[in-house]
N, C-alpha and C positions, 0 to 999 in steps of 0.2 A: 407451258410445257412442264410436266412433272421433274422431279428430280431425279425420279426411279425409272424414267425415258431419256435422262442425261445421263445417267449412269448405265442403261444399256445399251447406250451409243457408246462408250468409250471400252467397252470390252473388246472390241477388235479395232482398237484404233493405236498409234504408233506410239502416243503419249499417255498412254493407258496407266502407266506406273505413276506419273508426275497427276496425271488429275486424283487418281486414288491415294497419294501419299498426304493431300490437304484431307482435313478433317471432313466429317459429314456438314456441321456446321456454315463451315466455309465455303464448302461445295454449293450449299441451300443457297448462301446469302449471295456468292458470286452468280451465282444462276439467274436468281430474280434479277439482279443489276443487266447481267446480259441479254435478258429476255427484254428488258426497257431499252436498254442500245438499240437491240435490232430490233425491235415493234415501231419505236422510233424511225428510224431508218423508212422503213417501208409504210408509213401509214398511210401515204398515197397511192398505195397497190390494194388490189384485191387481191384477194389469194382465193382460188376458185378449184383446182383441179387438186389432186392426193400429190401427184409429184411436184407442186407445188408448196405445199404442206411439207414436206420433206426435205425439200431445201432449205424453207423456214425455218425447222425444228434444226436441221444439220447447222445452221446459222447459227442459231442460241448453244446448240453444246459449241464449235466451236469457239464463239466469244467467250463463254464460260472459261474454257482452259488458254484462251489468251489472256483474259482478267488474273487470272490463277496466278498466270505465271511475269503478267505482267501487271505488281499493281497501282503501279503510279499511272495507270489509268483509270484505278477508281478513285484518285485523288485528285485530276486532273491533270497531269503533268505527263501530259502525250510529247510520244518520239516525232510526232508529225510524217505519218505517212504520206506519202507524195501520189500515189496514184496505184490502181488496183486495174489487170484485166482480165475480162473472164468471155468466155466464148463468144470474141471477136467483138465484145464491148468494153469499152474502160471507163470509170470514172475515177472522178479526180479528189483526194482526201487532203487540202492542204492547209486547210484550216485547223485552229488548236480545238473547237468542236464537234470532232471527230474523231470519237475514240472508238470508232469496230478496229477490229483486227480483220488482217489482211484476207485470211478464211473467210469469215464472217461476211465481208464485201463481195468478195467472189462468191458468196451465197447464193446474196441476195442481188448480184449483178440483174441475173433473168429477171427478177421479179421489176425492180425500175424500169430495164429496160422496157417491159410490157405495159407497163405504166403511164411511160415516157409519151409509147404510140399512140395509146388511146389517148394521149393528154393533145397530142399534136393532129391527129385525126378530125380533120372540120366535119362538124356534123353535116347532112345533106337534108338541104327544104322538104319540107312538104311539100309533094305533086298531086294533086288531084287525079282521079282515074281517068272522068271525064270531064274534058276543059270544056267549059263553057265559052260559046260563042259570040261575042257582043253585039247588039240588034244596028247600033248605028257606030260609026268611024270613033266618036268622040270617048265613048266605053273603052276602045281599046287599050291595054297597058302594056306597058313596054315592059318586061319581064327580067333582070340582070343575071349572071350567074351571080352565085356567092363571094364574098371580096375575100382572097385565104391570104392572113397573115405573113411576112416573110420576115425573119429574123435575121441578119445577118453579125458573124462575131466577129 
């Protein structure tokens, strides 16, 4: 994401004063950092549609003005967020390896969660159009459904 795309995302945004008050310089370099947090984050997603794209991008600006304004997270020394939710999904930040900000999670909530489904989606067999009939008893094969994984926590 450019930097001239983070900076017209914060023209109508509430912390518009505090992102514009850090230098051009800072703005660049915290940008690139936030753009690696949250690329991070989701490199198990596709991002496939525009308003997807859009969340993503709303992601990186705002990691960007949480890095700004918080930066002992680009030093490592996270507050340990404990957990994020976002349209009826939560995940959980409680580890010291987790430095998004709270925005930034609720971002990219949708985008895992979509992720999450196709991850947990058991593929379906191959069927054939038309099944072949076996000529004698002993050809016959007994056919299983698929065996789906259960997880339980």
């Amino acid at each position: 994401m450019l930097i001239t795309e983070i900076n017209a995302f914060f023209q109508n945004h509430p912390l518009k004063e505090q992102y514009f008050a850090a230098n051009e310089i800072v703005r660049t370099g915290t940008a690139a950092v936030a753009e690696r947090d949250v690329l991070a984050a989701v490199s198990q997603c596709t991002v496939s549609t525009d308003e997807e794209r859009g969340f993503l991008n709303a992601a990186i600006a705002e990691q960007t003005i949480f890095l700004i304004l918080n930066p002992e997270y680009l030093t490592g020394c996270y507050s340990h967020i404990q957990s994020i939710g976002s349209g009826g999904e939560s995940r959980r930040f409680t580890a010291n390896s987790s430095p998004l900000g709270q925005r930034a999670a609720a971002l990219i909530a949708p985008l895992l969660a979509k992720a999450a489904k196709v991850k947990d989606t058991p593929s379906q067999p191959e069927v054939p159009d038309t099944p072949e009939t076996p000529d004698t008893p002993e050809e016959t094969e007994i056919i299983l459904p698929p065996v789906i994984p259960l997880n339980r926590g």
